[in-house]
MMTF fields as JSON, N, C-alpha, C and O atoms, coordinates in Angstrom:
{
  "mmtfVersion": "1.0.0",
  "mmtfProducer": "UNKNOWN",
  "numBonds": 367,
  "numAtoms": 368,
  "numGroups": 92,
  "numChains": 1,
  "numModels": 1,
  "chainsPerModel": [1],
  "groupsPerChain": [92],
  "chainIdList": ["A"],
  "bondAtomList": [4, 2, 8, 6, 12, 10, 16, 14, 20, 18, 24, 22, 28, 26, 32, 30, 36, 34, 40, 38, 44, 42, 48, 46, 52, 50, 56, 54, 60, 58, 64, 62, 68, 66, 72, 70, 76, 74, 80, 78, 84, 82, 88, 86, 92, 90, 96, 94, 100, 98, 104, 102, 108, 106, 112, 110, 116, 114, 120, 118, 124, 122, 128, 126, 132, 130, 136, 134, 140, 138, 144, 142, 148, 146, 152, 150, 156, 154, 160, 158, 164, 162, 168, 166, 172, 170, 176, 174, 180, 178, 184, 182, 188, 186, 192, 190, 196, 194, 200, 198, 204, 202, 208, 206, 212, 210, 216, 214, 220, 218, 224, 222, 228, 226, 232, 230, 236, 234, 240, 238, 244, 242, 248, 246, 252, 250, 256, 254, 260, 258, 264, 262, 268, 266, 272, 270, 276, 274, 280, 278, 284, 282, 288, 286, 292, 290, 296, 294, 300, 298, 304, 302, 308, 306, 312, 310, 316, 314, 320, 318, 324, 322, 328, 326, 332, 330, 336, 334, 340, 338, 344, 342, 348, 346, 352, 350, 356, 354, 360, 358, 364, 362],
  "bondOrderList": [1, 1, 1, 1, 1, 1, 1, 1, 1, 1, 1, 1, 1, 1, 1, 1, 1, 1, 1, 1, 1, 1, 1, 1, 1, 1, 1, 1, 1, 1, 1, 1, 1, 1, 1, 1, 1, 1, 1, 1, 1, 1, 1, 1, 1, 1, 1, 1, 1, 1, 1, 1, 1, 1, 1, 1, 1, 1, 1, 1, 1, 1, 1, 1, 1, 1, 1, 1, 1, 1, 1, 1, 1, 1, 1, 1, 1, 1, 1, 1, 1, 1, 1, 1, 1, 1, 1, 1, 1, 1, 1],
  "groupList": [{"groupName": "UNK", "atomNameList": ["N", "CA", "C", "O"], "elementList": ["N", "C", "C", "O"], "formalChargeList": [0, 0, 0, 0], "bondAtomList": [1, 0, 2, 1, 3, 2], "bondOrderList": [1, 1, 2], "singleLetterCode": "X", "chemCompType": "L-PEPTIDE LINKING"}],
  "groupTypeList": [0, 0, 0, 0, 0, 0, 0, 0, 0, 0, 0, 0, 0, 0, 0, 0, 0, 0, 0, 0, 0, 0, 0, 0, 0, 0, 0, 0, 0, 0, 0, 0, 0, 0, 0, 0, 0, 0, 0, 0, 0, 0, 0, 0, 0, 0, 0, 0, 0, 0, 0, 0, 0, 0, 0, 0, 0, 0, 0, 0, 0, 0, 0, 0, 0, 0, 0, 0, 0, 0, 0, 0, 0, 0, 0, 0, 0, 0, 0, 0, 0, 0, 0, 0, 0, 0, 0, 0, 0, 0, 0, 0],
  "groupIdList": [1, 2, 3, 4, 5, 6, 7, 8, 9, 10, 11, 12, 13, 14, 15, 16, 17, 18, 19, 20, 21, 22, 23, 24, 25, 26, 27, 28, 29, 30, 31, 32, 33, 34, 35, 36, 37, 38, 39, 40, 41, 42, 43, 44, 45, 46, 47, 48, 49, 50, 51, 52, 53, 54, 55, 56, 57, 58, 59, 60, 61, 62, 63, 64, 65, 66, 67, 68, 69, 70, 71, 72, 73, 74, 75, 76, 77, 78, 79, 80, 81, 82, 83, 84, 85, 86, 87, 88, 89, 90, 91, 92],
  "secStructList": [7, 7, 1, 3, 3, 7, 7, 3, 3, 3, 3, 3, 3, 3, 7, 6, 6, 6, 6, 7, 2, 2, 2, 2, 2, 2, 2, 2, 2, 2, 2, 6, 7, 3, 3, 3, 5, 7, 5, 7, 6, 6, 1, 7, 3, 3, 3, 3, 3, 3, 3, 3, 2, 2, 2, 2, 2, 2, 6, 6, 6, 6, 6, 6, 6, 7, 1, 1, 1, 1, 3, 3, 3, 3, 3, 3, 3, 3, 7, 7, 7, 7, 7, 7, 7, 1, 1, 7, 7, 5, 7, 7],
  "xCoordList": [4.702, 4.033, 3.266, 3.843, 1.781, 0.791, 1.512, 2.557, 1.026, 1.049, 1.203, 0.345, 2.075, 2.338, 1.149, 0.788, -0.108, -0.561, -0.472, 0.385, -1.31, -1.009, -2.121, -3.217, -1.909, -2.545, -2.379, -1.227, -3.498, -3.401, -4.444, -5.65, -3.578, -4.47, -4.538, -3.469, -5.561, -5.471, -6.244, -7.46, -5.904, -6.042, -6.216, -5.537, -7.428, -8.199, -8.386, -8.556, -8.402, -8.758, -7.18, -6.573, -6.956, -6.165, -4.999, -4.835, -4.284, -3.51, -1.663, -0.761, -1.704, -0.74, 0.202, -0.431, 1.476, 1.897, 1.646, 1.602, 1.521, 0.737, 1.63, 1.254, 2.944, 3.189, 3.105, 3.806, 1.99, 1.499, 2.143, 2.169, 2.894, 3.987, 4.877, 4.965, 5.583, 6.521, 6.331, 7.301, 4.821, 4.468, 3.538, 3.342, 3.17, 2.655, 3.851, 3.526, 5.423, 6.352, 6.975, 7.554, 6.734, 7.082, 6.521, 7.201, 4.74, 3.997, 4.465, 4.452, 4.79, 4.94, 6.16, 6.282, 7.195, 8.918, 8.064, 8.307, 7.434, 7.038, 6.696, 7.095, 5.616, 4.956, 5.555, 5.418, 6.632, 7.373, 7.165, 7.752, 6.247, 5.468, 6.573, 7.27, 6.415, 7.453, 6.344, 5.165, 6.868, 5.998, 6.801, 7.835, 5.4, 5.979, 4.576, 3.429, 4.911, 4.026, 4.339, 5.482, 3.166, 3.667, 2.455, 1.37, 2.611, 1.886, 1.202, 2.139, -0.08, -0.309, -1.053, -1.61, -0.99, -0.725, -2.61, -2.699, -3.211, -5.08, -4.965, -6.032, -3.629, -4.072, -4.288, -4.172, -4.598, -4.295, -3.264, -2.497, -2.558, -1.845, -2.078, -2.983, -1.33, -1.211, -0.256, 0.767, -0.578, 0.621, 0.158, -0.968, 1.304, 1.269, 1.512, 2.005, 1.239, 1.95, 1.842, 0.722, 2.766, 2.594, 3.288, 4.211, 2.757, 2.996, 1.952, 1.596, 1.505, 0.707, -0.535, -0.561, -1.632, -2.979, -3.423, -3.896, -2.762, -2.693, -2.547, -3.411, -0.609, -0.585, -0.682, -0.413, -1.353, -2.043, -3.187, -3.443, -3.793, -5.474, -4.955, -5.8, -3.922, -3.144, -3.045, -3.832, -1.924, -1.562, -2.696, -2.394, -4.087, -4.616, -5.769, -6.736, -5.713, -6.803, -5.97, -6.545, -4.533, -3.98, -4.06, -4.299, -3.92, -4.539, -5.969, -6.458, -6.41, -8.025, -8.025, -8.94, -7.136, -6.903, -6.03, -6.581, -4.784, -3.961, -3.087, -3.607, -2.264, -0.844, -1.376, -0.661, -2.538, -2.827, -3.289, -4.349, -1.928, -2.17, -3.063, -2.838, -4.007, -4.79, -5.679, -5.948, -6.383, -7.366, -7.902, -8.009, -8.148, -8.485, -9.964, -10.706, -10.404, -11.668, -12.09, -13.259, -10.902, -11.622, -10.002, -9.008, -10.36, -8.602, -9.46, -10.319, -9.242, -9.886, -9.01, -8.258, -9.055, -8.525, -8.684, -9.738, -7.786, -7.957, -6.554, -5.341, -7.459, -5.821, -5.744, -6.799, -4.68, -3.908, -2.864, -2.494, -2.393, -1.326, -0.085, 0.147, 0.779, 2.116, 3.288, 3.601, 3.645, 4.679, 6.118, 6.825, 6.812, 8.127, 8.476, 9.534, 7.895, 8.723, 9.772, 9.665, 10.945, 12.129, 11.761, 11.477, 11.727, 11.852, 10.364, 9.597, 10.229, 9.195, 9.772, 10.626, 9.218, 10.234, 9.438, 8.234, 9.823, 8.813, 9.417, 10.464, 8.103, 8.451, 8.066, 6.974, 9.745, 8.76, 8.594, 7.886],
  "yCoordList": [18.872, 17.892, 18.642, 19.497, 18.296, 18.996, 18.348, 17.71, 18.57, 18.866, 17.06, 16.294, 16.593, 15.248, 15.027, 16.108, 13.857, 12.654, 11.406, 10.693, 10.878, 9.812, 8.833, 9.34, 7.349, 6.212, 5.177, 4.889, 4.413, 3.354, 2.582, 2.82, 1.145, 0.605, -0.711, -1.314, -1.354, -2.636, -3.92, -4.01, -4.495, -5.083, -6.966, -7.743, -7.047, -8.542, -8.99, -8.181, -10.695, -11.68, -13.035, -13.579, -13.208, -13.891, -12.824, -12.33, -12.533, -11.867, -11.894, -11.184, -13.029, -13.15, -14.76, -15.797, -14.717, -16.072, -15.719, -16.485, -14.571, -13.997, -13.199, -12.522, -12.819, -11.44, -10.084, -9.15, -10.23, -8.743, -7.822, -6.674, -8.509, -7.103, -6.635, -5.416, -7.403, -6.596, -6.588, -6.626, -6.527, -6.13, -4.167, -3.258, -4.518, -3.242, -1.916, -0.838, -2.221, -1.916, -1.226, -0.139, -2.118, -1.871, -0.533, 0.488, -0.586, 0.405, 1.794, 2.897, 1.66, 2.683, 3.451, 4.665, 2.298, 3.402, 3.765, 4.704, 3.054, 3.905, 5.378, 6.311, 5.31, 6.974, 7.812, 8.886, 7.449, 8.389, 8.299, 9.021, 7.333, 7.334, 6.438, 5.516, 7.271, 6.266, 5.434, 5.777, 4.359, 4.022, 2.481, 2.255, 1.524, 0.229, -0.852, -0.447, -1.839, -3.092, -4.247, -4.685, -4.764, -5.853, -6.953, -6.539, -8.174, -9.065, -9.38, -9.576, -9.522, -9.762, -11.182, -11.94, -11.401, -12.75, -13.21, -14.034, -12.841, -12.83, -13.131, -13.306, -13.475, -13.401, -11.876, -11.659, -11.196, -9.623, -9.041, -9.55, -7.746, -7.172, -5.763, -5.215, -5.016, -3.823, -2.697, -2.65, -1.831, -0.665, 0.671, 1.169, 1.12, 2.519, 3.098, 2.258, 4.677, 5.18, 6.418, 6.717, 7.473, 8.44, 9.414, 9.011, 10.343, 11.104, 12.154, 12.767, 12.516, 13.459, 12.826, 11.994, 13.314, 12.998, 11.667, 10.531, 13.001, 12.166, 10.844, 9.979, 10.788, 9.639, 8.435, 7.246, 9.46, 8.149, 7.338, 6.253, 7.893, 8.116, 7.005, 6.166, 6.988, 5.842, 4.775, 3.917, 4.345, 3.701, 2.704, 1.535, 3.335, 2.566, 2.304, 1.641, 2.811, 1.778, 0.939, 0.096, 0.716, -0.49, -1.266, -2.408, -1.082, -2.185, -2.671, -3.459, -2.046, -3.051, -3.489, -3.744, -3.469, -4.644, -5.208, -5.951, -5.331, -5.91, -6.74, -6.779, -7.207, -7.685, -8.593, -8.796, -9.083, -10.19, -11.776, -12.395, -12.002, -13.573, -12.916, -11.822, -13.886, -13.753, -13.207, -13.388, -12.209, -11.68, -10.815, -11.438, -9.636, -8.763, -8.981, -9.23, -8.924, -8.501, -7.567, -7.228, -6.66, -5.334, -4.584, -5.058, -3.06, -2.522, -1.279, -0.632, -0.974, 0.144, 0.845, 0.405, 2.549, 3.364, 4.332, 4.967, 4.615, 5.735, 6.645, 6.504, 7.609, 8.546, 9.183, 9.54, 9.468, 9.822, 11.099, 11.512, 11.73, 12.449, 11.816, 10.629, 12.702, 12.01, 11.577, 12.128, 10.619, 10.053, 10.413, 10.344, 10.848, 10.922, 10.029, 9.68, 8.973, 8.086, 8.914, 10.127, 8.06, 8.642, 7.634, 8.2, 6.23, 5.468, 4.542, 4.84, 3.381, 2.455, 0.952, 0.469, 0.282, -1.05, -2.036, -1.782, -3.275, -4.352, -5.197, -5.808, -4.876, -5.502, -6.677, -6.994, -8.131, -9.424, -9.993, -10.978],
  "zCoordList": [-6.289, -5.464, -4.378, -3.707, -4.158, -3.632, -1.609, -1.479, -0.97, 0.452, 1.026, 0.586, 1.791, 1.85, 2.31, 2.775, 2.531, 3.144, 3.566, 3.045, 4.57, 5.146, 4.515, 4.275, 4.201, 4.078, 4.935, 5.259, 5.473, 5.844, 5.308, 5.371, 4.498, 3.859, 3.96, 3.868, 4.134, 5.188, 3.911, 4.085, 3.184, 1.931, 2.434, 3.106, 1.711, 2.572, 1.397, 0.485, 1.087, 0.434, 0.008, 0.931, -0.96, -1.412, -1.668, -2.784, -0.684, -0.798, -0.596, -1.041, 0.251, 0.277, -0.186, -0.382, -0.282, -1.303, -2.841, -3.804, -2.795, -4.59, -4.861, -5.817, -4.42, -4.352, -4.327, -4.715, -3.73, -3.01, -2.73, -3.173, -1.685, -1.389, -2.335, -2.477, -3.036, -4.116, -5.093, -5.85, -5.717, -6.39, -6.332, -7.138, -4.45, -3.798, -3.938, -4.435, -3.362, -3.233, -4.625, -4.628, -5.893, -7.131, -7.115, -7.01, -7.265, -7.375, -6.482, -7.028, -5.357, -4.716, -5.174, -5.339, -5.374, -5.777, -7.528, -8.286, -7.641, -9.141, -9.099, -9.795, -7.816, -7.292, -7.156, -7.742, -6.092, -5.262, -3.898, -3.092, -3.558, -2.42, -1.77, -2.192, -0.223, 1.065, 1.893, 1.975, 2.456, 3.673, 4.435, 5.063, 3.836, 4.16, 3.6, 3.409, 3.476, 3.013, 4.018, 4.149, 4.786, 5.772, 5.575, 5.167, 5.827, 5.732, 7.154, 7.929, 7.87, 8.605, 9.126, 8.332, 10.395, 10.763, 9.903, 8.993, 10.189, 9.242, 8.404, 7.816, 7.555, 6.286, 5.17, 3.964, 6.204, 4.881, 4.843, 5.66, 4.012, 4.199, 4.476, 3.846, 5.413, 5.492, 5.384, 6.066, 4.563, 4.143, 4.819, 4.818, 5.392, 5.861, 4.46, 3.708, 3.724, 2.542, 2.266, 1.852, 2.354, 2.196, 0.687, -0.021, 0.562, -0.619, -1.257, -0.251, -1.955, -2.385, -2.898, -3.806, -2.203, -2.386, -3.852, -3.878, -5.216, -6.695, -6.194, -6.059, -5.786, -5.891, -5.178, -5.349, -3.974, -2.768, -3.043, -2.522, -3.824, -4.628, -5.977, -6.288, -6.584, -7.831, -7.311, -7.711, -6.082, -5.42, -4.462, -4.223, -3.924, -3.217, -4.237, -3.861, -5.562, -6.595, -7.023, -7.711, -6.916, -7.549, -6.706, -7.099, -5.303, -4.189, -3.982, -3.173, -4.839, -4.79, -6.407, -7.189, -6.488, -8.069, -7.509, -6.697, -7.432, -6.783, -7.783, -8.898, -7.716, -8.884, -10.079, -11.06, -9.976, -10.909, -10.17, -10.075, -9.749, -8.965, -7.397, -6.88, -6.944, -5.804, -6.472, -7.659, -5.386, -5.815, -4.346, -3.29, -4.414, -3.362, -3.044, -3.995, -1.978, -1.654, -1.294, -1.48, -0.447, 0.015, 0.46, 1.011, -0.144, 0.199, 1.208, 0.608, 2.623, 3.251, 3.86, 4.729, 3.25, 3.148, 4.406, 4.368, 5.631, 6.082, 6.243, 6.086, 6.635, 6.526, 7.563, 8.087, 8.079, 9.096, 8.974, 7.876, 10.341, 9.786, 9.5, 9.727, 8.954, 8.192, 9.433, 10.488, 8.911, 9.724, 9.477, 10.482, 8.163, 8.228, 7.823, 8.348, 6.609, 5.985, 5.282, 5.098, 4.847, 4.152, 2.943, 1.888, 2.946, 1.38, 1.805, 2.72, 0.875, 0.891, 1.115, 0.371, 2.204, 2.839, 2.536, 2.57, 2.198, 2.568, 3.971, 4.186, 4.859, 6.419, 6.252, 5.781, 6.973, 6.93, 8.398, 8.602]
}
């Protein structure tokens, strides 16, 4: 596993009531990737997520597809330094 990174990815449209988050969450313990998935009061959701470039780069094209039900409009990606996640949470 290449050098940890940071994501923050802030995911807008029909997103939530769809299962977004644990379907986001699925994806991530799939990676390996730690962080968190939270729903915000707007209407979008936002995930902190860290892990190796690959699979930060996997993880935030499945957020601009997104689980099936809803439908994304826009997933925007910046990155940051790493925080020290240990696992991947869904915050409610």
């Amino acid at each position: 596993m290449g050098l940890k990174v940071h994501y923050r990815i802030h995911v807008t449209g029909m997103v939530q009531g769809v299962g977004f988050r644990r379907s986001a969450a699925r994806e991530a313990w799939k990676r390996g990737i730690t962080g968190y998935v939270k729903n915000m009061a707007d209407g979008s959701v936002f995930i902190e997520a860290e892990g190796a470039r690959e699979q930060l780069d996997e993880f935030s094209a499945w957020c601009r597809r997104g689980p099936g039900a809803g439908f994304v409009d826009n997933a925007e990606v910046t990155e940051g330094p790493p925080a020290g996640f240990w696992e991947f949470r869904i915050e409610h």
